[in-house]
N, C-alpha and C positions, 0 to 999 in steps of 0.2 A: 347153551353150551353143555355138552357130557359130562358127568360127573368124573371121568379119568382125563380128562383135559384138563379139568380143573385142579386134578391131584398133581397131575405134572406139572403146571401153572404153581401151585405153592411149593412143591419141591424145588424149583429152580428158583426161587425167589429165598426159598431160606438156605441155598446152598448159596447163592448169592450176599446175603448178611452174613453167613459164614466163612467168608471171605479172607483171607488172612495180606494184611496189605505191608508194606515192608517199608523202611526207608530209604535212601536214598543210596547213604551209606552203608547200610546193611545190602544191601543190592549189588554193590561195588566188591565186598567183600566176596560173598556168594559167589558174583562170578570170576573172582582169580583163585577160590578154591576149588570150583563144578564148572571147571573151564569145558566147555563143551560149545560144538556147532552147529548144533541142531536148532533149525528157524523154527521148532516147535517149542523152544526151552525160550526163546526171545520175549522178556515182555508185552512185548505189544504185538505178538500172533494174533494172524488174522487167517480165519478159517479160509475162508472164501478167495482171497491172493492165493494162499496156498495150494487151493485146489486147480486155481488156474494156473500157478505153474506148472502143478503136476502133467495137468491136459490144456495145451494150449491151443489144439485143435480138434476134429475131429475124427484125425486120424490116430492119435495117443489114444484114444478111448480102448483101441485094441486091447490096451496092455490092465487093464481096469481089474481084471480077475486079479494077478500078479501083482496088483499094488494092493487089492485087498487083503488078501492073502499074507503079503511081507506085514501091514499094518495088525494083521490078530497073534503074528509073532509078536512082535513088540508089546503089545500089549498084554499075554501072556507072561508076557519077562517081567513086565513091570510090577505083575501082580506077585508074581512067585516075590519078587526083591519085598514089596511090600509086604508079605504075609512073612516072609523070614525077619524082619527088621521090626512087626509087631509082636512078634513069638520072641524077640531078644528082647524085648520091653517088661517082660509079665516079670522077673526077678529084681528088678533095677530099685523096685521101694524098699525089698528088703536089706537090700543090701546098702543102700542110703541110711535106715536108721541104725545098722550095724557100726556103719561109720562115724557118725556123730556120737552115738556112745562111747566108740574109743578116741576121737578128741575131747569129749567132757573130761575124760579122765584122766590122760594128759595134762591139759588147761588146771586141775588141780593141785595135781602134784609139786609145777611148775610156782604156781602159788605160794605153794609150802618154803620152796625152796627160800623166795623171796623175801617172805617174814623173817626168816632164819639170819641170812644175810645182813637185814635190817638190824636186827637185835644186835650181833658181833658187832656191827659200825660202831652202835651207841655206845656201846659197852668201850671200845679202844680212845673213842672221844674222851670219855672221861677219865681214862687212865692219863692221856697226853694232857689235857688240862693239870692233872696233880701235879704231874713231871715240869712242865714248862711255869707253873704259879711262882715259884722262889726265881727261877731266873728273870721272869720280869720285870720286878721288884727291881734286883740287882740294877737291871736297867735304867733305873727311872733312878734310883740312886748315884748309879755313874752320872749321867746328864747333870741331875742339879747340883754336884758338887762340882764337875767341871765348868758348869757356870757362874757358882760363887767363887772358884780362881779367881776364874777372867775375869771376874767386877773388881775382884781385889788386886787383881793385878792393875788392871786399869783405874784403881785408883788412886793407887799408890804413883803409878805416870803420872796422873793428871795433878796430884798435889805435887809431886817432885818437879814435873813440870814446870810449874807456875811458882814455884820457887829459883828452879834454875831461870828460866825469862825472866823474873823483873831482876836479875842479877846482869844477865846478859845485854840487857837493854839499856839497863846503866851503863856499861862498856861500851855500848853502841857496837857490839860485836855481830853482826847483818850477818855474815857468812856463817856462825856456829847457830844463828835464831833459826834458821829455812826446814830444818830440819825438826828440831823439837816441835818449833810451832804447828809442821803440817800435822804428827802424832799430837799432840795435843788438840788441836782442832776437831780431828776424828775420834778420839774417846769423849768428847764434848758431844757431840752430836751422838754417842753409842749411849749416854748418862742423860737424854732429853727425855726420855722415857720414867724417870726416875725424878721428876724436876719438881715433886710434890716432899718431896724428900728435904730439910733445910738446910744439913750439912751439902747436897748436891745442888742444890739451889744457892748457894753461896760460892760454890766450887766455878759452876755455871759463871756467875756475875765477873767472878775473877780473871777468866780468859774472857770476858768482852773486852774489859776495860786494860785488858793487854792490848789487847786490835788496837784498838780508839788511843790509847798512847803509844802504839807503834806509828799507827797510822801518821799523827801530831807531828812526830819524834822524826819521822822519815822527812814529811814534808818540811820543815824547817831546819833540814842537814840540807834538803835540795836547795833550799831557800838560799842560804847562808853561801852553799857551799856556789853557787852562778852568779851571787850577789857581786856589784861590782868592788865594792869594799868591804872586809868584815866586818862585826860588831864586835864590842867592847866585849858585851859578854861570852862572845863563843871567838877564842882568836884560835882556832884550829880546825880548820875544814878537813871536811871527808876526801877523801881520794877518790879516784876513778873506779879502783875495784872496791872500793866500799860504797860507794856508789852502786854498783852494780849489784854488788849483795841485795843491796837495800831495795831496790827494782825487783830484784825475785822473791824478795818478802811481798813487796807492796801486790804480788801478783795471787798471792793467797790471801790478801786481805780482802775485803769488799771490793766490786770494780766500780762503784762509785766512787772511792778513795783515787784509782788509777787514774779516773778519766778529769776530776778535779786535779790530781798532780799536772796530767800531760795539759790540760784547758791554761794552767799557769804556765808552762815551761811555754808552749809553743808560741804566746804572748810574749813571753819573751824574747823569744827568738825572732820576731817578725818584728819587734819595737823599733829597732834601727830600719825596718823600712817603709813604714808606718812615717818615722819619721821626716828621712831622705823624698819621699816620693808621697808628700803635703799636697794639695789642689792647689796651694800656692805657689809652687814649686814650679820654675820651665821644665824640668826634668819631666815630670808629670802628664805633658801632652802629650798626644797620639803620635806625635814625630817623632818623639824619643823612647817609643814603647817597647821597642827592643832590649833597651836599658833596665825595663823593671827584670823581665826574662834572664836574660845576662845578672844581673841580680841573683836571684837564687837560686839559677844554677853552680855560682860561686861561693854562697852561703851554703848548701848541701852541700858540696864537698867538704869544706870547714865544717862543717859538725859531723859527717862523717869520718871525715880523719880525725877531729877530737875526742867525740863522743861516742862513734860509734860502739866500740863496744860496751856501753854503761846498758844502754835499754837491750831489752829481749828484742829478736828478732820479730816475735809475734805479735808486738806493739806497732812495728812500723811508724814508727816514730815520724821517718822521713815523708812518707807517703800523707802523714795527719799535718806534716806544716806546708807539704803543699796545697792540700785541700785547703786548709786557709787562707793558702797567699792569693789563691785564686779566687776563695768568697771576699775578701778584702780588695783583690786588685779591682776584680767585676763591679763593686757597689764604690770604687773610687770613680774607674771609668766613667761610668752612668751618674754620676754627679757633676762631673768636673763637662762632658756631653754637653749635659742638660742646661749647663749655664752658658757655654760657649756653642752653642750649636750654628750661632751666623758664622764662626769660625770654618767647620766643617765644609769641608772639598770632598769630592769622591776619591780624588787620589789618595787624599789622606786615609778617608777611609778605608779601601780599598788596600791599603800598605798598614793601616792598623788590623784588618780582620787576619789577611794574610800571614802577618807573622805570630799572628794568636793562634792560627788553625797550624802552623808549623810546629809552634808551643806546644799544644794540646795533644798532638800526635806524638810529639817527642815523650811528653810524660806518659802518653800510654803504653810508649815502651816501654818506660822504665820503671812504670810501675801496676800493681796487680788491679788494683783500683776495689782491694776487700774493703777499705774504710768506707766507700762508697757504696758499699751495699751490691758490689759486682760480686761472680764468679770465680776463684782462685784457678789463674790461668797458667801456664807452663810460659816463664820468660823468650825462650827459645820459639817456641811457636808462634809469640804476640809478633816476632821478630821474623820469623821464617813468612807470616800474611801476607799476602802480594796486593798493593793499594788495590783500590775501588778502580772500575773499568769510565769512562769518560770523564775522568777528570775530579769525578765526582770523590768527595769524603767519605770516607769508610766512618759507620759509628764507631767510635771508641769508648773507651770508657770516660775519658776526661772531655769527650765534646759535651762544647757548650759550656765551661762551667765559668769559661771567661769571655766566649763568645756569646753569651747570651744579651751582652750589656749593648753589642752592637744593632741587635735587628731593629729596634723602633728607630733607628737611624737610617735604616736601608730605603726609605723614601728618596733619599740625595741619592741613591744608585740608581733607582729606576725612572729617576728626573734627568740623569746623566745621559743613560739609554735612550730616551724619548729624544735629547736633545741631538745625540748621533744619528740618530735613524731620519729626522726631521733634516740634518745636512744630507744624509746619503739619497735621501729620497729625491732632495734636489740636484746631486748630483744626476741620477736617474735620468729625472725629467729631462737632462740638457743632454743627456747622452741619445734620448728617444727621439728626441728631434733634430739628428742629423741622420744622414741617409746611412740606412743597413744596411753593408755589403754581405749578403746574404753566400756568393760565394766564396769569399773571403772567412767570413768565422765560420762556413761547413756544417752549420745547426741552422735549427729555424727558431728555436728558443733564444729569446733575449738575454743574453751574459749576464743583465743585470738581476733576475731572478732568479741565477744561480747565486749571485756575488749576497742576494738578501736575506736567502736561506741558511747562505753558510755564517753570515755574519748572527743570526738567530739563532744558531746552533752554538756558537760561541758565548752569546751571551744565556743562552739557559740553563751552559756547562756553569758557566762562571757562579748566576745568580743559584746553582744547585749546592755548589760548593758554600755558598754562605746562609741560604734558610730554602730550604722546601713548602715554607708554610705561607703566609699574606701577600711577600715579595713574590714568590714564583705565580702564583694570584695575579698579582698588579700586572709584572712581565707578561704576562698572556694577554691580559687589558691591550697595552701598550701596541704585541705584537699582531692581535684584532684591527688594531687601529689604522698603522701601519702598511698591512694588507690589503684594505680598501684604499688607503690613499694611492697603493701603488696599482692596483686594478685603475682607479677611476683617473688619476693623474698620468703614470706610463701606459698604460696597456691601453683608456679610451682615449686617453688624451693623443696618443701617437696612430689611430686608427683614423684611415682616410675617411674622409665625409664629401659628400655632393652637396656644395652649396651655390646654386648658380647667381651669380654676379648681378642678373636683370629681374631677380623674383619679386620684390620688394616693388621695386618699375610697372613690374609688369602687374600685380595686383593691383595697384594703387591707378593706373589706366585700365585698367577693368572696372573697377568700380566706377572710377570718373565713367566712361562708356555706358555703363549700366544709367547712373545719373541723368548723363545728358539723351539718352533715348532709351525712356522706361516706355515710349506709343509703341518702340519694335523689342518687347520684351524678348523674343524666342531668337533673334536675330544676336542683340546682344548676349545672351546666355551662349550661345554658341562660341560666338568669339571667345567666352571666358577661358572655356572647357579647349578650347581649338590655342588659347594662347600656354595653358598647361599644360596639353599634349606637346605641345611642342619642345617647350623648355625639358620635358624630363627626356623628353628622344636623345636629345643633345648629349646628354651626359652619360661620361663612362670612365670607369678605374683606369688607369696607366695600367702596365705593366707592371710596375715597379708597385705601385700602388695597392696590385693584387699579392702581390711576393709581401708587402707591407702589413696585410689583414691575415694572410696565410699565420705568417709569424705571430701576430697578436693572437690569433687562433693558438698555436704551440705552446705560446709562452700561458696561455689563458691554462690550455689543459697542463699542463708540469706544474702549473702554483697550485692546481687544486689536486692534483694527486700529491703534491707535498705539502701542503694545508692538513689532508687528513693526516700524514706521517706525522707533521710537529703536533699535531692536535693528542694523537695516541701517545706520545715522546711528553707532553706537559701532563698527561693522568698518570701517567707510569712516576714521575719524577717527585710529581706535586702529592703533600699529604691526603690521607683517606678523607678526611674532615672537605679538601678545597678539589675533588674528582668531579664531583656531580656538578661545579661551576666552571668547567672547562667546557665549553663549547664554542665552536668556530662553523656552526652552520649558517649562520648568514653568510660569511666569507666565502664559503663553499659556492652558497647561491649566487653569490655577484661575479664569480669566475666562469659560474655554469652560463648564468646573462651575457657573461662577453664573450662566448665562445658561442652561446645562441646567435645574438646581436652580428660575427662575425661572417657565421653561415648565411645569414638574409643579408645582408649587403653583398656577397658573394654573388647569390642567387637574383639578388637586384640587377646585378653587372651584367650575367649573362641575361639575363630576362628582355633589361634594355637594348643588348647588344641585338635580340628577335623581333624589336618592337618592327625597326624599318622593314623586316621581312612580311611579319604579320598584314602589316600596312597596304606594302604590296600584293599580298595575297588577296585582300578584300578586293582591289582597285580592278583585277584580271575582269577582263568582260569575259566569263563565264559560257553565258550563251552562244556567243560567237566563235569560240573553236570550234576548228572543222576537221581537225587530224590528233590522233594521240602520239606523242612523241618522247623524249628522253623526258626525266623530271623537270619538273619548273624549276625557273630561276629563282623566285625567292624561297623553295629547298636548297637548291644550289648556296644560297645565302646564309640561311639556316645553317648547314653542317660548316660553310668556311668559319659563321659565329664559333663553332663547337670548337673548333680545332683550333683555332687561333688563342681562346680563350681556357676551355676545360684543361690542357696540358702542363699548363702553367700552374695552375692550381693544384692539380695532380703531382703533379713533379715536387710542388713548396709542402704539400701534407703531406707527405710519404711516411712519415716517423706516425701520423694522425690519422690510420687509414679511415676508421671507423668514424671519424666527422664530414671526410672525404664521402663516404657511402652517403653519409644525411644530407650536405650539400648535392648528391645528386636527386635523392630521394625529394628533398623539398622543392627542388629547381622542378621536376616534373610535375608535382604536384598544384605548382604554380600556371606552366607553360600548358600545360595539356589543355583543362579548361577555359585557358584565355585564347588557344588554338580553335577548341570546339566553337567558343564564341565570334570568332572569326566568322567559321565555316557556316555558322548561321547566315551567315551577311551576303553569303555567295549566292547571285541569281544563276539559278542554271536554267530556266526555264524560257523557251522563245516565246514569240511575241504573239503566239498563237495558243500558247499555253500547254503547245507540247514538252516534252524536255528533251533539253541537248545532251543525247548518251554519250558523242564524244566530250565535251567540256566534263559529264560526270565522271566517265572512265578517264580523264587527263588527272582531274580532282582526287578520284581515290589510287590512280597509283603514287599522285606526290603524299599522298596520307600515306600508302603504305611505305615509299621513303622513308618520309619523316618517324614514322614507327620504328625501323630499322637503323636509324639514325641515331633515336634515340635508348635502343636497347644496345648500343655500342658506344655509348657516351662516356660509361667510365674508363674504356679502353681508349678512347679517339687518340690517336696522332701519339701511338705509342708502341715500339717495339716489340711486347712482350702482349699477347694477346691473351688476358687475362679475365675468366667469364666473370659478370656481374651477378651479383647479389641477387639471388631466387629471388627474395621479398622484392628487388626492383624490378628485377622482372616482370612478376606478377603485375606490380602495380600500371608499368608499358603496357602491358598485352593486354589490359581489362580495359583501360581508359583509351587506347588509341583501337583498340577494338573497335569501341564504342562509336565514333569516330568515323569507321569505314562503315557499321550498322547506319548511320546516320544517311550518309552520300547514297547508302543501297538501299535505303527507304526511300529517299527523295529520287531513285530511276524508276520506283515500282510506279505506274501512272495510277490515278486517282478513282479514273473509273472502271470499273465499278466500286463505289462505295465500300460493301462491306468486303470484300477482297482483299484491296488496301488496309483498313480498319484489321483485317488480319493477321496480313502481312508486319502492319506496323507493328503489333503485339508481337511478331515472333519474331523479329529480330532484334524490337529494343521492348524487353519485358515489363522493365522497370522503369520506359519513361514516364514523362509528366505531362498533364493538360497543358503546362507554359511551354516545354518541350515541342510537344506536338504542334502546339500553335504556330514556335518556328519553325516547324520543317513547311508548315502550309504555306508559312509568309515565302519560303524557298523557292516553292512552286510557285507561286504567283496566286493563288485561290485566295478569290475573292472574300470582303467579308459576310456577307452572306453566306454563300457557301461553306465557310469555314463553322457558322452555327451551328449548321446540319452536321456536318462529318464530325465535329467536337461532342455535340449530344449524341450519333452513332457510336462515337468512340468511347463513351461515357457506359451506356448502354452493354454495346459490346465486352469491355472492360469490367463491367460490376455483373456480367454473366458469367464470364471468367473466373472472376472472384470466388461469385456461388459454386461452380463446380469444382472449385481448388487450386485452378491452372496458375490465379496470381492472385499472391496476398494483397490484400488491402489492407492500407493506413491511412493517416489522418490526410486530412484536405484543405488543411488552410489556404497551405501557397496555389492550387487549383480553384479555387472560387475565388481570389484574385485574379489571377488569369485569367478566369472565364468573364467577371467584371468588368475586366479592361477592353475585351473581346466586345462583350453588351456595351460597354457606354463607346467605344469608338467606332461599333459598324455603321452607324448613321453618317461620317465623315467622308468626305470627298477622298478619291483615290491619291491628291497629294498626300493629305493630312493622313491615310493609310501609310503612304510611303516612308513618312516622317517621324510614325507612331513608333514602328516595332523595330530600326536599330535601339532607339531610346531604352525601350522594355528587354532588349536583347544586352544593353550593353549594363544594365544594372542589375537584373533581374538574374542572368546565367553567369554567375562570378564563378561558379563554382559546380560542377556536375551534382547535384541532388541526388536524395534518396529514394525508392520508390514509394508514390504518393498520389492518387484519384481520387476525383473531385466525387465520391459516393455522396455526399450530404449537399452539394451544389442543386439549388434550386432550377427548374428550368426557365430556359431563356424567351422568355415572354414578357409582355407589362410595359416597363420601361422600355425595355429594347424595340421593342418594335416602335412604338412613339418616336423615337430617336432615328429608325429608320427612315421616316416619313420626310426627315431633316432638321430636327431640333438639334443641332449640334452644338449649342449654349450649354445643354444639359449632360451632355457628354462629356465635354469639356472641364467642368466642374466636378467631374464624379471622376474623370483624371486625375486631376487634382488633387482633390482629398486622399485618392489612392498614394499618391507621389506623397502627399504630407504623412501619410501612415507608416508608408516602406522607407521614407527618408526623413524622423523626425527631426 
């Protein structure tokens, strides 16, 4: 490298250190003072953008002279501004330390000033100290002679005082004491300060022993003055207004003194009823309770007209002898109870709480209830409150204070109840077992589950008005109780049942048959099964019958949506303490059971009403139709069942539509799969082992009927044509789907092999090895045959899997099947014939889920052994299957 590359090399490097970099803020500032637009003043200039905006092509280049040119103007300018702005710089230092010289001196002078100032302050401070020193003085001298007045003033009261009162006191002069005593009490308490003192400490002892013999002095003028006779020694009672004097002394004296005066007077005043209303006494029982009430609402008026104005108002005199007429009446009650309780009736009862809660509300009128520890209420307002909303008792201030002697008694109340409900129940029962004229009361709900509600709502008004606490508790027990008796006694008890008259017969000759020919076991077994089918064929709901379960249905849902109302109606009522032992979810459940219980008997009716059709469907010789024509007659059968019976039912739920939907819902869920099991049973295949397309195409259009039959089920035989429920829909179309998949698997012909093996997979995805077995039993393939196409289909099936086309899961119920397949193809083509209704009629209850036999062993070993014709072994491995799947 050149030694002048290298000098440029370090020149740009230390013009670079020399860099002057700024902040962010200072950048912000700069540029709202050196507002300018030139993309050269932009921080982050960049040569080379710049130049290609200049020349964006090569035909700008033209102009290259003329940009260079304009750029040595500028740059000229810049230097001239630079070289004039460094030539203003060369004076700027001197002229800096010129300045500072003249604020030094300044900043001195300033100085000066301030000393000066300081000095004057101090200087005036101490003149105003000299000035203001004798008037403080004076000050402090007025105060403490104003204060030794006033001790001598006040002392001179407090001896004059206590000379005027014990003069007064001898007079017994109340109305001229009220006065001196409150001033003397307060220069007492101004001289406690002073109490080391022994003339003031004597002064002190003087006005106590004033109190303490006012106090004396009062109480035995009261004494004397209500006594029934005077005494020898005092034969001239106080008056009324010296009475009252004497009250508004005794209100400055200690209120220990008051509340002992008033603890005697109101003993006295209650003495005559105390005495009158003895436990001995008739008067005293709950029958004549009215009497005690009556009682001292006639005694407060007489001492109010007598007395009233002796006591202050703020004594409440009246309000303090009720409060005890009522802790006396309460703890008479609950004795006089406690010994006669075999007495006690609920009426009486019942007529004793009642005119106690009338009592208790009346005194909360009329009084504030402050002795009680209550809030001082506005009379007029207590009055202007509008009662409690259901009957219920509003808290007052006086509840409970005589009611409380009643609740360990309220056992006879809810023993009363129990014993009402236990007759009405029986009423019930006699009312459920005559015929409901269904159009005549215009509801589908039973009267009597309104009549039980309402009579419940009654009694938890009642039992609310007398305790919310154990009672309202028990009453929910009670009402628990009652709820099931009337589910399990009206509502099951009046629900029609199938019991046939020859069942008992008919079992009992079965077994005898079994008995007497156990050499033709499969002969009799059949008879069994053939005598049970028959019996349940027989049987079906009335009409009336069906209008009869409809109703228990209604009446089942209205108790339980009003179960939950009374169940929320007893936590709202009942205390916080007794909320979390309020539940009625059993009851809920046993209403939800008999409204399930009413649905499957429904579904039973119509179920039975399809069996004969079913029946017929099997019987159709199949193979031998030779023309396709209108739908079959047992379709024909099938929708006359629908209409004859769904309308009825339809029409009685109407208020129920939503149980109405699940009785359809369940009914399909039932019929469809006991249809497809049918449909297994159908031979369609001729005797050459072709198949009959017309017997199949007759087959699948009554399947498609019947599909369309059933997707207007919940409209049948009804004026207003109203679409069913998506979710039943769905359920129709997938299951009767399946159905028609089924009949157009069994047209596809067998051979070849894996075609059909395809075919099968694409139109029923999700069938089953047991599945597929019957559609072979369908066509008539043989068992042999059937090995082969079951292990292709196995095969085929678990390739499928591997590429994704169809999940695989478990394989229980497939190696059964294939089991049954292995241990019966050794059997003659009866014992074929005879095998797979069997397997068909217990095995397909139900449409499965999808399920290959992947983990199924191949069919070799055994089976072929059995082929040869050991059919002992077959037979036995039946067996064992049948004891596994029917323990």
């Amino acid at each position: 490298m050149s030694e002048s590359a290298v000098a440029v090399e370090s020149e740009e490097r230390m013009v670079a250190n020399n860099k002057i970099h700024f902040s962010k803020e200072v950048k912000q500032v700069i540029d709202k003072v050196l507002k300018t637009d030139d993309p050269m003043d932009a921080p982050d200039f960049n040569t080379v953008d710049y130049i290609n905006q200049l020349f964006p092509n090569e035909q700008s280049l033209a102009g290259i002279d003329e940009t260079i040119q304009k750029m040595q103007c500028e740059v000229s300018l810049i230097d001239d501004n630079i070289r004039s702005v460094v030539r203003g710089q060369t004076n700027t230092g001197q002229d800096g330390q010129l300045a500072l010289c003249e604020a030094q001196k300044v900043i001195s002078s300033l100085f000066s000033h301030i000393i000066d100032v300081k000095t004057r302050a101090e200087r005036t401070e101490e003149m105003v100290k000299e000035i203001t020193r004798d008037i403080k003085q004076l000050d402090c001298a007025k105060r403490n002679l104003t204060a030794a007045i006033t001790t001598l003033n006040h002392l001179h009261m407090l001896v004059g005082g206590i000379e005027s009162l014990n003069k007064l006191i001898e007079r017994r002069s109340y109305g001229e004491i009220l006065n001196p005593l409150q001033a003397i009490t307060e220069v007492n308490q101004h001289f406690q300060q002073f109490s080391d003192i022994e003339e003031i400490k004597n002064l002190s002892q003087s006005v106590d022993k004033i109190q303490v013999t006012l106090a004396q002095q009062i109480t035995e003028d009261f004494k004397e003055a209500f006594a029934a006779k005077p005494s020898s020694q005092n034969q001239h009672r106080l008056g009324l207004n010296q009475l009252a004097d004497a009250c508004k002394v005794m209100s400055v004296l200690d209120p220990k003194v008051k509340k002992e005066l008033l603890k005697w007077f109101i003993a006295q005043q209650l003495e005559e009823y105390t005495h009158l209303f003895h436990e001995n006494q008739d008067i005293a029982w709950l029958d004549k309770i009215d009497k005690r009430y009556a009682w001292l609402k006639r005694h407060l008026l007489d001492f109010e007209d007598k007395y009233g104005p002796v006591f202050p108002l703020d004594w409440e005199v009246s309000e303090r002898i009720t409060v005890e007429f009522c802790r006396q009446t309460r703890e008479q009650l609950a004795q006089i109870m406690a010994k006669r309780t075999n007495e006690i009736d609920v009426r009486l009862l019942l007529f004793a709480i009642n005119k106690t809660q009338a009592f208790e509300q009346l005194l909360s009128k009329r009084f504030t209830g402050v002795t009680l520890g209550a809030q001082p209420m506005d009379k007029a307002r207590v009055l202007a409150e509008p009662t409690a909303t259901d009957g219920a008792v509003g808290l007052t201030v006086f509840h409970d204070q005589i009611g409380q002697c009643f609740k360990p008694h309220l056992d006879i109340y809810i023993r009363s109840i129990d014993r009402n409900l236990s007759e009405l129940m029986d009423k019930f029962v006699e009312m459920s077992r005559e015929p409901y004229k269904f159009a005549e009361a215009k509801t589908t709900v039973y009267p009597s589950s309104g009549d039980l509600f309402v009579f419940y709502k009654k009694c938890m008004v009642q039992c609310n008005q007398l305790s919310n606490e154990q009672p309202m508790h028990d009453l929910a027990l009670v009402f628990k109780k009652y709820l099931r008796e009337y589910a399990s006694k009206v509502l099951e008890g009046s629900t029609p049942k199938l019991v046939p008259a020859t069942t008992s017969s008919s079992i009992g000759k079965s077994v005898s048959l079994l008995t007497r020919d156990m050499q033709n076991l499969s002969t009799a077994a059949g008879q069994v099964f053939h005598n049970f089918l028959k019996e349940g064929d027989t049987q079906r709901f009335a009409r009336d019958d069906l209008v009869r379960i409809c109703c228990v249905l209604t009446t089942g849902e209205y108790c339980l949506e009003t179960v939950q109302q009374l169940e929320d109606k007893l936590k709202e009522k009942v205390t916080s303490a007794y909320v979390s032992k309020i539940d009625m979810s059993e009851e809920k459940d046993v209403f939800h059971r008999i409204i399930s219980n009413c649905i499957q008997l429904l579904v039973q009716d119509l179920e039975a009403g399809c069996e004969a059709s079913l029946q017929a469907m099997a019987k159709v010789q199949w193979q031998h139709i030779n023309n396709v024509g209108d739908q079959s007659a047992f379709i024909s059968s099938l929708c006359g069942n629908f209409k004859q019976t769904v309308p009825t039912i339809r029409d009685t739920l109407a208020s129920s539509r939503k149980y109405f939907t699940q009785f359809c819902h369940r009914f399909v869920a039932a019929f469809i799969p006991k249809f497809i099991n049918v449909l297994y049973r159908c031979k369609l295949t001729l005797s050459d082992g072709s198949n009959n397309v017309l017997g199949c195409e007759q087959l699948l259009l009554d399947t498609h009927s019947l599909k369309t039959a059933l997707l207007e089920l919940p409209s049948v035989g009804s004026s207003v044509n109203r679409k069913a429920p998506t979710s039943y829909t769905k359920v129709v179309v997938k299951d009767m789907t399946r159905a028609e998949m089924i009949i157009k698997v069994v047209m596809t012909p067998v051979q070849p092999p894996a075609h059909f093996t395809q075919q099968v997979l694409k139109l029923l995805p999700d069938i089953t090895i047991a599945e597929y077995q019957k559609i072979l039993d369908m066509k008539a393939v043989k068992r042999v045959d059937q090995l082969q196409l079951i292990d292709l289909f196995k095969h085929t099936a678990s390739a499928a899997a591997v590429s994704g086309l169809i999940e695989p899961t478990t394989g229980e119920e497939e190696t059964q099947a294939a089991e049954t397949v292995a241990a019966t193809s050794g059997t003659t083509d009866d014992a074929e014939t005879s095998a797979v209704p069997t397997e068909t009629t217990t095995a397909a209850s139900s449409t499965p889920k999808r399920a290959f036999i992947f983990s199924v062993g191949s069919f070799t070993g055994s089976a072929d052994k059995n082929a040869d014709g050991s059919s002992q072994t077959g037979i036995r491995k039946l067996e064992n299957l049948l004891k596994k799947r029917f323990p």
